[in-house]
C-alpha positions as CSV (number, residue, x, y, z in Angstrom):
1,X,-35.6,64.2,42.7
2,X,-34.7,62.2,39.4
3,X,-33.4,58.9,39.8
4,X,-30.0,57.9,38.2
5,X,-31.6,55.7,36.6
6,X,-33.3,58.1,34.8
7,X,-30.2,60.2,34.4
8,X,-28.0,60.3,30.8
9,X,-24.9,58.4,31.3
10,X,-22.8,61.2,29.0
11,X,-20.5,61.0,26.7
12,X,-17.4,58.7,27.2
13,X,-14.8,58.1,25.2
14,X,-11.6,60.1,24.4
15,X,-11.8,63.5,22.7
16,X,-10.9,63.4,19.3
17,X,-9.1,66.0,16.9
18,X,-11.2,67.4,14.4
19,X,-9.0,65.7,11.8
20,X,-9.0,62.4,13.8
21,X,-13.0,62.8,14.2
22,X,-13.2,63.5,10.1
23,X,-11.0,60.5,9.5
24,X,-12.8,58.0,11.7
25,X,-16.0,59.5,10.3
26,X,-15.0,58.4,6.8
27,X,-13.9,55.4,8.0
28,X,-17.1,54.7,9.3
29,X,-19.1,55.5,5.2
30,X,-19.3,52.5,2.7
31,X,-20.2,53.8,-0.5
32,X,-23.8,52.9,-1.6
33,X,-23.6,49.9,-3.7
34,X,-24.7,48.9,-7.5
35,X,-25.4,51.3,-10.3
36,X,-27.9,52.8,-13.1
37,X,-26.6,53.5,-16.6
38,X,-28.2,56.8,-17.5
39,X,-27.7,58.8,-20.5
40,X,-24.7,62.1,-20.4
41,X,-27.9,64.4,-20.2
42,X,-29.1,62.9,-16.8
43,X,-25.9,62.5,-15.6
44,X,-24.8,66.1,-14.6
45,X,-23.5,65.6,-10.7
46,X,-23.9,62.5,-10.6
47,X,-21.0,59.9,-9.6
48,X,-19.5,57.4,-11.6
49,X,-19.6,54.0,-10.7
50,X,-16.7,52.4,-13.2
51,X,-14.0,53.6,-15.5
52,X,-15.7,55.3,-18.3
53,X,-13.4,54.4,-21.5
54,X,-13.3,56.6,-24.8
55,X,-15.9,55.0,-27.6
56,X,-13.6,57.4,-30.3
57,X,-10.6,59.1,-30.4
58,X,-10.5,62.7,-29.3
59,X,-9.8,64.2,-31.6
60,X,-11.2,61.6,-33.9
61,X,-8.8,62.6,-37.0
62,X,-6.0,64.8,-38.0
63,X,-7.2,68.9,-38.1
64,X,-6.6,72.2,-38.3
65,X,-6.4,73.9,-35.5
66,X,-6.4,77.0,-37.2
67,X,-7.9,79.1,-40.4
68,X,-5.0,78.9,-43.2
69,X,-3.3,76.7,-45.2
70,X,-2.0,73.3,-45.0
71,X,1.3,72.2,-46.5
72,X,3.9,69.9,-47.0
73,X,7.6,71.4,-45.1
74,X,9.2,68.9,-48.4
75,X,8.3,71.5,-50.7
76,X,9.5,74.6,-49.2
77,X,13.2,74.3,-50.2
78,X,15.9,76.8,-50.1
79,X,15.7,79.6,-48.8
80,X,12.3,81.5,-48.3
81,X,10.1,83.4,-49.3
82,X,8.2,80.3,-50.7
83,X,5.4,80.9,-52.8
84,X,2.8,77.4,-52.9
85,X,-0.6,77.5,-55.5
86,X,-3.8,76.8,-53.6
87,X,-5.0,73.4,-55.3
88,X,-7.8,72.9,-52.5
89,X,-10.6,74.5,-50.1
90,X,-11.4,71.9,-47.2
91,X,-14.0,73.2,-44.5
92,X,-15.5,71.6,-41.0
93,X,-17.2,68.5,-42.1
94,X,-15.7,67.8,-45.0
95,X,-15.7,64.1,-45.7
96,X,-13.9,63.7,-49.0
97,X,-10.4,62.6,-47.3
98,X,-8.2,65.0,-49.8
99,X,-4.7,64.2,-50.5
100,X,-2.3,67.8,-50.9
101,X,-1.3,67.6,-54.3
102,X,2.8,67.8,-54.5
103,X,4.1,71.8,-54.5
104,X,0.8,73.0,-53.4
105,X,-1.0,74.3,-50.6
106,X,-4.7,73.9,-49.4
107,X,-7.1,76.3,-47.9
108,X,-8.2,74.6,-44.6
109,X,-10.5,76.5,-41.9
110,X,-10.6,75.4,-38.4
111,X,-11.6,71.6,-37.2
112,X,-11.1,70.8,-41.1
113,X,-9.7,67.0,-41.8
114,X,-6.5,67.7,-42.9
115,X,-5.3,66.9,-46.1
116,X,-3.4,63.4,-46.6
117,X,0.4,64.3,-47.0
118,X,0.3,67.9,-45.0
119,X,2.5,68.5,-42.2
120,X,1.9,71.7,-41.2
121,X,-0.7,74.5,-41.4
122,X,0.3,78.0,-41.8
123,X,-2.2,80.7,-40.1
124,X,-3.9,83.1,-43.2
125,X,-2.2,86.0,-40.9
126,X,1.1,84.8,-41.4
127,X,0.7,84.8,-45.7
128,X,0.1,86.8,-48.2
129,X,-2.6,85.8,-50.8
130,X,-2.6,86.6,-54.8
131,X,-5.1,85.1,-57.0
132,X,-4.9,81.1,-56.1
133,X,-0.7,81.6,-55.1
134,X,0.0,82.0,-51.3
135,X,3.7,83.6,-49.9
136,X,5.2,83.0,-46.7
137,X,8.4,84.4,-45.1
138,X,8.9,81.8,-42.6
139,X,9.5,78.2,-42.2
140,X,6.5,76.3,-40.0
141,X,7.4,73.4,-37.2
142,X,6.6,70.3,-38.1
143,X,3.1,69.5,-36.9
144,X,2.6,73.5,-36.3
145,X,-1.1,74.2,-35.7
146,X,-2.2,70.6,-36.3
147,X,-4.8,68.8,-33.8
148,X,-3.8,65.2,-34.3
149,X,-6.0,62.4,-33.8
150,X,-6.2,60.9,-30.0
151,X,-3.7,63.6,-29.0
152,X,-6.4,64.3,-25.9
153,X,-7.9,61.0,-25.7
154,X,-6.7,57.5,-27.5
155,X,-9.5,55.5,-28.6
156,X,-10.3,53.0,-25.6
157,X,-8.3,55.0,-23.2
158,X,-9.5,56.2,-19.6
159,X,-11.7,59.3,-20.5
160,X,-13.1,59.2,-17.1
161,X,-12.0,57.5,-13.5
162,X,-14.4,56.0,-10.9
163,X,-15.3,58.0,-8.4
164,X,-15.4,61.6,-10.1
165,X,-18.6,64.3,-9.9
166,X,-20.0,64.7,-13.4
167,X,-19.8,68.4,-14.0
168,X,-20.6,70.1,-17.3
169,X,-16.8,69.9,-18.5
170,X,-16.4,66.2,-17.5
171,X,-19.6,65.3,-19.5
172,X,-18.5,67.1,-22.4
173,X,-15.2,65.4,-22.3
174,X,-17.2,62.1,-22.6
175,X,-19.6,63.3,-25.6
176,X,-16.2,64.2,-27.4
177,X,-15.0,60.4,-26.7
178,X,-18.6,59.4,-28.1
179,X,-19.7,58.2,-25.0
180,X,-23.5,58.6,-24.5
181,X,-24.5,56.2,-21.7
182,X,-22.4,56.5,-18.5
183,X,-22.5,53.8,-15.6
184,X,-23.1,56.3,-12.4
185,X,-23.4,55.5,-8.5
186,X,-27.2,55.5,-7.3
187,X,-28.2,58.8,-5.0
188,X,-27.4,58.6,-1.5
189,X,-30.2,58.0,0.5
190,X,-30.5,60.5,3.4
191,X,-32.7,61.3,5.8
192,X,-33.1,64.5,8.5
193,X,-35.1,65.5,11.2
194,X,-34.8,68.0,14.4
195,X,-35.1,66.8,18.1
196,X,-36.8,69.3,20.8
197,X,-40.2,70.6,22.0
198,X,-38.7,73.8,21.7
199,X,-38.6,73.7,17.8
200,X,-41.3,75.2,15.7
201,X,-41.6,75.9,12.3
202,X,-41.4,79.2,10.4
203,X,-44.6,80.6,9.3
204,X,-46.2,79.0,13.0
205,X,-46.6,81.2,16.1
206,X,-44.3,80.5,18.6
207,X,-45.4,79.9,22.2
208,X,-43.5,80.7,25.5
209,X,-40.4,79.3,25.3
210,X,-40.1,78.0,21.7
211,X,-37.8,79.0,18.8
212,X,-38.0,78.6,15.1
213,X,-36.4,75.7,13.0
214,X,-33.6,77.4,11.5
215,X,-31.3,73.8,11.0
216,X,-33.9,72.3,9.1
217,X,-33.6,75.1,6.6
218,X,-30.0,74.9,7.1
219,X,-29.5,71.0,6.7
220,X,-31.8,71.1,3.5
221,X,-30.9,73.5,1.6
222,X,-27.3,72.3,2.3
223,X,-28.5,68.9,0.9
224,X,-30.5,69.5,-1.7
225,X,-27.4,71.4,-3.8
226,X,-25.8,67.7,-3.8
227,X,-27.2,66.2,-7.2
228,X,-25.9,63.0,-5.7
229,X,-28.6,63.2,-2.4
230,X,-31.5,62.1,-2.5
231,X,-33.1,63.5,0.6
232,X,-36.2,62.9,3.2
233,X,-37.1,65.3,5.7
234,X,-38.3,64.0,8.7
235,X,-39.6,67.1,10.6
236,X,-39.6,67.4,14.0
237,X,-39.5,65.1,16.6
238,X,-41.0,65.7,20.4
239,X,-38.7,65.0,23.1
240,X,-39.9,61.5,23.8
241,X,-37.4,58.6,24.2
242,X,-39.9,56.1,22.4
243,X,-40.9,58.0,19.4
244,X,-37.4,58.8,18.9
245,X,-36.0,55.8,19.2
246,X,-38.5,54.6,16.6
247,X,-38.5,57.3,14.2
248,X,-34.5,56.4,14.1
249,X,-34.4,53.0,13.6
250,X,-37.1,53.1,11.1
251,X,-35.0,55.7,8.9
252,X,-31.6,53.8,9.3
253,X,-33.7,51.0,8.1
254,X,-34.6,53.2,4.5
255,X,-31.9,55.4,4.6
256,X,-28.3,55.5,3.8
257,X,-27.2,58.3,6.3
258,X,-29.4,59.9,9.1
259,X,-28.7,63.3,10.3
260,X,-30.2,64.7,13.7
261,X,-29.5,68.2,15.1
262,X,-29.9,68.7,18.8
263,X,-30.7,66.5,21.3
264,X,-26.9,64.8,21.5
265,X,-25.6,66.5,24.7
266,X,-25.9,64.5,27.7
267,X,-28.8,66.7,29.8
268,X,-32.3,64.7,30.4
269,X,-34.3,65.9,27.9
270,X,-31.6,64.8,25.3
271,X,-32.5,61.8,24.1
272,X,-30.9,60.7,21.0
273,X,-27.7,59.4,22.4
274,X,-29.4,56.9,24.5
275,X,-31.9,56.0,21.6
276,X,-28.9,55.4,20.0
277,X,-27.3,53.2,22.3
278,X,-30.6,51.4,23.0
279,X,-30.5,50.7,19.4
280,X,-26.9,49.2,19.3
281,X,-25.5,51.3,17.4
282,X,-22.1,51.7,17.0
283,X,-20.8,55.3,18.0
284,X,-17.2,56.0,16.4
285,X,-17.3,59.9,17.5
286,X,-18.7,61.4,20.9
287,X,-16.4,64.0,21.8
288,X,-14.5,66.0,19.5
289,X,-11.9,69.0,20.3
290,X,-14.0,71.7,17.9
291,X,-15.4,75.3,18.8
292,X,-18.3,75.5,17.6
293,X,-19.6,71.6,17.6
294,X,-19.6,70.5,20.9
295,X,-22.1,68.0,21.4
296,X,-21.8,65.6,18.5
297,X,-22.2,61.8,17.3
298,X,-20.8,60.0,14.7
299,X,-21.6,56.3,14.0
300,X,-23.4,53.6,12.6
301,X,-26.7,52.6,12.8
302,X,-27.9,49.1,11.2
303,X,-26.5,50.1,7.8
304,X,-27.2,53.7,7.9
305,X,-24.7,55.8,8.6
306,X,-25.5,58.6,11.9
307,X,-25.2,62.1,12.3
308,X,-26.3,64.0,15.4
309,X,-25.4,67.1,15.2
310,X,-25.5,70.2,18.0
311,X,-29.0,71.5,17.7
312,X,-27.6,75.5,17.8
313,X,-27.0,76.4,14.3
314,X,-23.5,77.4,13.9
315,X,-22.0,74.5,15.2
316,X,-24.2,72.6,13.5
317,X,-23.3,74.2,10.3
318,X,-19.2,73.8,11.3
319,X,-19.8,70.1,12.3
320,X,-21.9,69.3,9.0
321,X,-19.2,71.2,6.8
322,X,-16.0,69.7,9.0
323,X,-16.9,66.1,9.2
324,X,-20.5,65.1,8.1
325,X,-19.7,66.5,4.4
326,X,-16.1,64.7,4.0
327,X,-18.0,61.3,4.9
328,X,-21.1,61.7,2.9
329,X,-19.0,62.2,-0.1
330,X,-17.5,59.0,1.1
331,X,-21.1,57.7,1.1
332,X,-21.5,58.8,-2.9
333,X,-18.3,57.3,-4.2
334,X,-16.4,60.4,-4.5
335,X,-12.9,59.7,-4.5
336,X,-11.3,63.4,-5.2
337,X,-10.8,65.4,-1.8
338,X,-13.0,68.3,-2.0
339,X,-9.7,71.1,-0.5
340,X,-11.1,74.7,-1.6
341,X,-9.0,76.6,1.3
342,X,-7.6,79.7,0.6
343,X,-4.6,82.1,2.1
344,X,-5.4,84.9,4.2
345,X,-4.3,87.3,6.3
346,X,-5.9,88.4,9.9
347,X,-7.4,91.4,9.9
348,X,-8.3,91.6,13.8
349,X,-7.6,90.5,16.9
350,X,-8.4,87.7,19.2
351,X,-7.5,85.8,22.5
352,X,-9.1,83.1,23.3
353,X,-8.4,79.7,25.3
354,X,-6.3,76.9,23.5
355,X,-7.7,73.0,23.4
356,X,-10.0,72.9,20.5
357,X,-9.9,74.2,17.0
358,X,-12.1,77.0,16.1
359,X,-14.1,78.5,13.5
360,X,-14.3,82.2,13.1
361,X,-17.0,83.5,10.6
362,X,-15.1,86.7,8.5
363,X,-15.7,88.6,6.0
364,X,-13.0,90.6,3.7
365,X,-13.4,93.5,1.3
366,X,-9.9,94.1,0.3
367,X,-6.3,92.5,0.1
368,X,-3.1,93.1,1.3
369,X,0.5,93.5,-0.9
370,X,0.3,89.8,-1.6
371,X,-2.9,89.4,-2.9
372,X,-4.6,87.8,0.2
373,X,-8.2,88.3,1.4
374,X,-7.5,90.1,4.6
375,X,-10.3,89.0,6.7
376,X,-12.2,90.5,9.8
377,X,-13.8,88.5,12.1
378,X,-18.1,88.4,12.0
379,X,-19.8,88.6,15.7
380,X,-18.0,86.3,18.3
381,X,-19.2,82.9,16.4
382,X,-21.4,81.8,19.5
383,X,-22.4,78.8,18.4
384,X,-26.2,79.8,18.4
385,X,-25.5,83.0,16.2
386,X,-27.2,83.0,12.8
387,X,-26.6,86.6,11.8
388,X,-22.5,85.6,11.3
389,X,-22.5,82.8,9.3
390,X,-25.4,84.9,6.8
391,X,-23.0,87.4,6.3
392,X,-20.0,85.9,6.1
393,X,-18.0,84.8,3.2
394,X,-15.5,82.2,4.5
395,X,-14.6,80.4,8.0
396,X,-11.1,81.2,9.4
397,X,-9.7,78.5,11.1
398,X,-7.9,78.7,14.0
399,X,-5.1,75.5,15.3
400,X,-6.4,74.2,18.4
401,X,-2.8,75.3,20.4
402,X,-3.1,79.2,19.3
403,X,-3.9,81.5,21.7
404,X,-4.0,84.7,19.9
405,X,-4.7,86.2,16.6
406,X,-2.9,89.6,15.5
407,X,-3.5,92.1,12.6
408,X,-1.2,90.6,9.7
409,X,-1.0,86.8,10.8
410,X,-1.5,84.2,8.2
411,X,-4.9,82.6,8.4
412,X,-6.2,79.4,6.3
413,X,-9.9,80.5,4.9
414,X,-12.3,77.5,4.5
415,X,-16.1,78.5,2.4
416,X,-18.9,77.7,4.8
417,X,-20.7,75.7,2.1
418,X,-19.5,74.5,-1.0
């Protein structure tokens, strides 16, 4: 018989929303301190760690916006047609700062400086050339196809905020405002490793009993598409209390976040909770109304933040994407809520017991009137079932108090992984 001394002591603690579990699991996330100024062509996904402010003005003079003609709306009096000589040709890159010569008209092409004294440029569709002597039939708008100077970006205004994901348009954005250095957040630090004698890796033979790694694949190739991790795999650890409890302190002591999957339930052989607690660490999240995702930990552990995530895939992969994601990107910096949920409508039907919300891997291959993925539902999203999630091309989410899905119901559609 084993003693109770021997025994888990569970999980206590009230059971948590998902949304109350994701918000105390941010809560939880400092961002990663200090900074690296790296140049715009090493910055791509990377976070930045103050207001970036614009070096020039965007544009950085008056231009055409258009091939045609600049002019001055003083000299078309009466009524048209007007007919204006062509005293000039200015092109891109032309540095001679021209001034439009009174009654006349210059040929300008796209992103040329526009001529001192022009208000307006008239597209070459809307004239009619002969020899050097241009007519037009209607009057331009002030200003009409003119790019003035700092109308995107003032010189020394906010190009950039903190907090933002460098993607390719942001980092043009701060080439245009002559920025060339940018002040970013350094990587996240995180580390991951798999709990269970069970566990062996692909390409090993398995022995009686034993299964293959799937959520280390899972967990790293998650990670590695954040430009902003920088990640440690950990392998596998036996199930044995000591070595686990070491291998976790010594990663939350080199690590900004640590992520476990499997051994967070309360059964005997599961010993990360109590390595945890051994360790003082402070657990914000034990129990957490969520289908799939039941067993998991959130907390803090020295100064590294904790994940322990279910050790079966799919909930795993729902409690990674659900609350471990929202807080990493807490952990980077980011400010802007990543929301890419879409409409959709039910394209099956399901019962099922109210209590926790659930995630239902679907797939869609047509819409209805409205333009909505209608979705059907992928295998019965056991929370071991890899097969599902492969296939499947969103998560439909299902409100914890809703016992039954029908054909035409409005569904919310999350993306597995960004």
């Amino acid at each position: 018989m084993t003693s109770l001394a021997a025994c888990s002591t569970g999980k206590s603690g009230p059971t948590l929303s998902v949304d109350a579990a994701r918000l105390r699991a941010i809560a939880a996330a400092f961002p990663v301190a200090g900074q690296e100024t790296i140049p715009l062509d090493a910055a791509v996904g990377r976070v930045t760690a103050n207001p970036v402010k614009a070096a020039s003005a965007l544009p950085p003079f008056d231009n055409s916006a258009m091939d045609g003609y600049a002019l001055r709306l003083s000299d078309l009096t009466g009524d048209g047609p007007w007919n204006l000589p062509v005293s000039a040709r200015i092109a891109a890159g032309d540095g001679r700062g021209l001034s439009l010569s009174n009654g006349s008209a210059a040929r300008i092409f796209t992103g040329a400086p526009l001529p001192l004294g022009a208000d307006a440029v008239v597209m070459q569709e809307q004239v009619t050339c002969s020899g050097d002597t241009i007519k037009l039939m209607q009057r331009p708008r002030p200003g009409q196809n003119i790019r003035c100077v700092g109308e995107d970006v003032a010189q020394g205004a906010l190009a950039m905020a903190t907090g933002l994901m460098l993607s390719p348009p942001r980092l043009a954005l701060l080439a245009g405002c002559g920025v060339a250095y940018v002040a970013v957040r350094p990587r996240v630090r995180v580390a991951v490793l798999s709990t269970g004698n069970e566990l062996v890796e692909a390409g090993h033979a398995l022995g009686a009993g034993q299964i293959y790694n799937s959520n280390r694949v899972l967990l790293r190739a998650t990670l590695s598409r954040l430009p902003w991790v920088e990640l440690t795999d950990l392998g596998i650890l036996r199930d044995d209390p000591t070595r686990i409890r070491t291998a976790i302190r010594h990663a939350a002591q080199s690590h900004d976040v640590v992520i476990s999957s499997g051994g967070v339930s309360a059964g005997e052989e599961d010993h990360i909770l109590d390595a945890l607690r051994a360790e003082a660490a402070e657990l914000d999240v034990l129990k957490v109304a969520i289908r799939p995702g039941k067993p998991l930990t959130v907390g803090r552990l020295g100064g590294a933040l904790y994940f322990g995530l279910p050790g079966n895939p799919y909930a795993a992969a729902i409690t990674f994407s659900q609350i471990a994601q929202p807080a990493l990107r807490r952990v980077a910096g980011l400010m802007d809520a990543s929301d890419t949920w879409l409409p959709a409508v039910a394209g099956f039907s399901y019962r099922r017991t109210t209590g926790r919300r659930e995630y239902v891997p679907v797939t869609w291959a047509g819409r209805d009137p409205m333009g909505r993925p209608l979705v059907e539902r992928l295998g019965y999203g056991a929370s071991a079932s890899l097969s599902p999630i492969a296939q499947a091309m969103g998560i439909a989410v299902i409100p914890a108090d809703l016992a039954e899905i029908h054909p035409g119901q409005s569904l919310q559609v999350e993306p597995l992984f960004e």
